[in-house]
N, C-alpha and C positions, 0 to 999 in steps of 0.2 A: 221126571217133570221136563216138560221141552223147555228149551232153553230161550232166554229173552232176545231178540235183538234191535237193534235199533240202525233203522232206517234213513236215512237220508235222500234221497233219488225218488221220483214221482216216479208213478207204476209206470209212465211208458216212454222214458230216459233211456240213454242209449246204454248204463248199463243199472246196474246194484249196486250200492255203497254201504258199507256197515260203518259205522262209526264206532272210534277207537275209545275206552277208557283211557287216560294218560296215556304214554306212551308206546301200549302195548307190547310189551316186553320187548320192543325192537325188532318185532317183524310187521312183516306186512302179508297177506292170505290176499291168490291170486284163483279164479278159477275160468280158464278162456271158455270153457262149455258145459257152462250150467246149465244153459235154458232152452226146451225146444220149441216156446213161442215163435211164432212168425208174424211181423206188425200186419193188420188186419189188411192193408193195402197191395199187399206182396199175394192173398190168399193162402191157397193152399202150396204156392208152385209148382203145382200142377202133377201135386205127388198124391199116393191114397192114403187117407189118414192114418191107417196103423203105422205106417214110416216112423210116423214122427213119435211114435213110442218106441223106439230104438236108437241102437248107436249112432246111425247116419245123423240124426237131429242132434245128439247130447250126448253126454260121459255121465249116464246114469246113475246116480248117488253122489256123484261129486260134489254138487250144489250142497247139499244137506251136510255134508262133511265139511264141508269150508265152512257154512255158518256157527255150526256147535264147535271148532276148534275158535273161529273168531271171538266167539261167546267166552270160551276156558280160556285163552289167553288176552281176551279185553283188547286184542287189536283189530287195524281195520282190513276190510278185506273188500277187493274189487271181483266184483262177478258178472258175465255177458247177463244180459237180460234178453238176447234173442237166440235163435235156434246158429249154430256153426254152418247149416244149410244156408242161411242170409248171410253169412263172411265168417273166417273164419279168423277166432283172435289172436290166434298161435300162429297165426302165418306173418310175414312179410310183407310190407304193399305191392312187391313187385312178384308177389310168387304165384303162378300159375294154377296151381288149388285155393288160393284163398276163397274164389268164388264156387266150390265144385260145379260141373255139368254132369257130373259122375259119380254116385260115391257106393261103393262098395256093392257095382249092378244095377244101381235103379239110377234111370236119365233122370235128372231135374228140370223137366223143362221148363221154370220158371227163371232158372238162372241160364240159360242156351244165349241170350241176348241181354243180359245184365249191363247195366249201367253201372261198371265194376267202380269207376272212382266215384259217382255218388253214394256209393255204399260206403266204400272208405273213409269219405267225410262224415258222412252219418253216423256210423258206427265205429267203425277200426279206429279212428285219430279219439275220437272223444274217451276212448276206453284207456287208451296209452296214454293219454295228457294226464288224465287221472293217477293211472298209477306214478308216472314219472313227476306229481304234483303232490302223494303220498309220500316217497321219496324223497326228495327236497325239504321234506317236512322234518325231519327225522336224520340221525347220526349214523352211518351206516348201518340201514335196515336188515335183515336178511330176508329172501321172498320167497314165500311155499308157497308153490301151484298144484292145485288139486283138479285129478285126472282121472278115470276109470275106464277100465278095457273089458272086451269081450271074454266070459270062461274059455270058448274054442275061438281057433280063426280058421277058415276054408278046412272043416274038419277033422282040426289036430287040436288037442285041449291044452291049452296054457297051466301048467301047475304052478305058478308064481301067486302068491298072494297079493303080494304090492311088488312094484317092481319102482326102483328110481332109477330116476333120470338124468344125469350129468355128461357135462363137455371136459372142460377142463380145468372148473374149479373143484374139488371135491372135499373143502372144508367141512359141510356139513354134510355134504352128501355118503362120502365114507364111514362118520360117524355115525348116522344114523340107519345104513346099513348092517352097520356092526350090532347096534342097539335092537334092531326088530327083529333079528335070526335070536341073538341072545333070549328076545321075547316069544321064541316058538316059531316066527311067522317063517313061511317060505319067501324068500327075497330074489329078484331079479334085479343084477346090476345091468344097466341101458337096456332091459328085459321087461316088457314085451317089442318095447320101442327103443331107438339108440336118441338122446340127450342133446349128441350135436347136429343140431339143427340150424342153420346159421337164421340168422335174425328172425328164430320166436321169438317167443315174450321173455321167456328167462336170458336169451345171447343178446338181446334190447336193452334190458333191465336191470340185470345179471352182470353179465359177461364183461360189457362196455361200461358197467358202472363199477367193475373191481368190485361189487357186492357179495357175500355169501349166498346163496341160494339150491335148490333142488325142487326139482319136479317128482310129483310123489303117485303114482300109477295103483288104485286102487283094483281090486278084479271084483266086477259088477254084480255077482251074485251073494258078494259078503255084505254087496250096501244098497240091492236095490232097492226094499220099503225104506218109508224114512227112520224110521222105528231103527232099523238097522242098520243105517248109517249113523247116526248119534250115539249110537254103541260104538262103532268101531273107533268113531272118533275120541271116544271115552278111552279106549283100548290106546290110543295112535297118540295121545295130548303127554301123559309122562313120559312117553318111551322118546316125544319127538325135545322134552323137555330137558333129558339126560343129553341126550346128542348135542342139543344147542350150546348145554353146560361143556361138552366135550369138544366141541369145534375151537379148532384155533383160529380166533378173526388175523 
């Protein structure tokens, strides 16, 4: 049965908000690139529409995984409601790809002459007030961001199944590494991507706030229907349940 959630944020808010049961067991569900919408004003950006059924727009099944774990664990969870092609959440205000003109071979030329801090306003600030006002809410939360990567990258196949992400807390991050190999999974530690990032979301939110946290790197083909991201999130809710139990705050 798909699972219920409950909405908060008008369809075209800067992002998605679930709302929490009580205090949902003291996390918070973060996902910077759920969505490949683009606000109707922006167009196409001048890209061809198959784009935006790929990684360039979004982290494919992520979105679906962050709702059914917010679902199984009754907390809240913040999600983009637009494409990482309009800004990207996981960046910095001063970082140089926040806006791509480039991503992975295809020009954007919608963003070539972006009005990069009216997007920040827009988008970027409202997304982070939120979570840092989720935060505030709550006795030190711990925050999983949900992510997903490409099977290959420039013709080499990624065998990691989920790969985390960590800097230099590894509270939960260690544990829960330990927990998903124990579970069969193939694990990449900072694998497919390395964690320190300075001022993503998790070294923002994370890092500077002494919170637990880890960024959780899904591989695309285990969750691209929805169908099959609600599984794995089925699969991913005990195992991330043990770990939490095993982290020392």
């Amino acid at each position: 049965m798909r699972p219920k959630y409950r909405f908060s944020m008008t369809e075209d808010g800067p992002f998605e908000f679930i709302s929490p049961r009580a205090d949902g067991g003291g996390l918070i569900f973060l996902c910077d690139h759920a969505s490949r919408r683009v606000p109707a004003e922006f167009g196409d950006l001048g890209l061809e529409a198959g784009l935006f059924a790929t990684h360039i727009a979004s982290d494919i099944g992520a979105a679906e995984v962050t709702r059914a774990l917010a679902a199984h664990f009754g907390a809240p969870a913040v999600l983009a409601r637009w494409s990482r092609l309009v800004i990207d959440l996981n960046r910095g205000e001063d970082d140089p790809t926040l806006v791509m003109k480039l991503s992975d071979g295809s020009i954007v030329p919608g963003n070539v002459d972006a009005d990069v801090e009216a997007r920040i306003e827009r988008f970027h600030r409202p997304y982070h007030r939120r979570i840092a006002d989720e935060i505030s809410r709550r006795a030190a939360p711990a925050l999983i961001s949900l992510h997903s990567f490409t099977p290959a990258w420039k013709g080499r196949a990624r065998p990691w199944e989920t790969g985390i992400l960590w800097d230099r807390d590894g509270r939960l991050a260690v544990p829960l590494m330990a927990r998903l190999r124990e579970a069969g999974f193939t694990v990449g530690d900072n694998e497919p991507y390395s964690g320190a990032l300075e001022n993503d979301c998790l070294y923002r939110h994370g890092t500077m706030n002494g919170l637990p946290h880890v960024l959780i790197e899904i591989r695309q083909d285990l969750i691209f229907v929805d169908r099959e991201a609600r599984s794995f999130a089925a699969r991913l809710a005990p195992i991330l349940e043990t770990a939490l139990k095993d982290m020392k705050r």
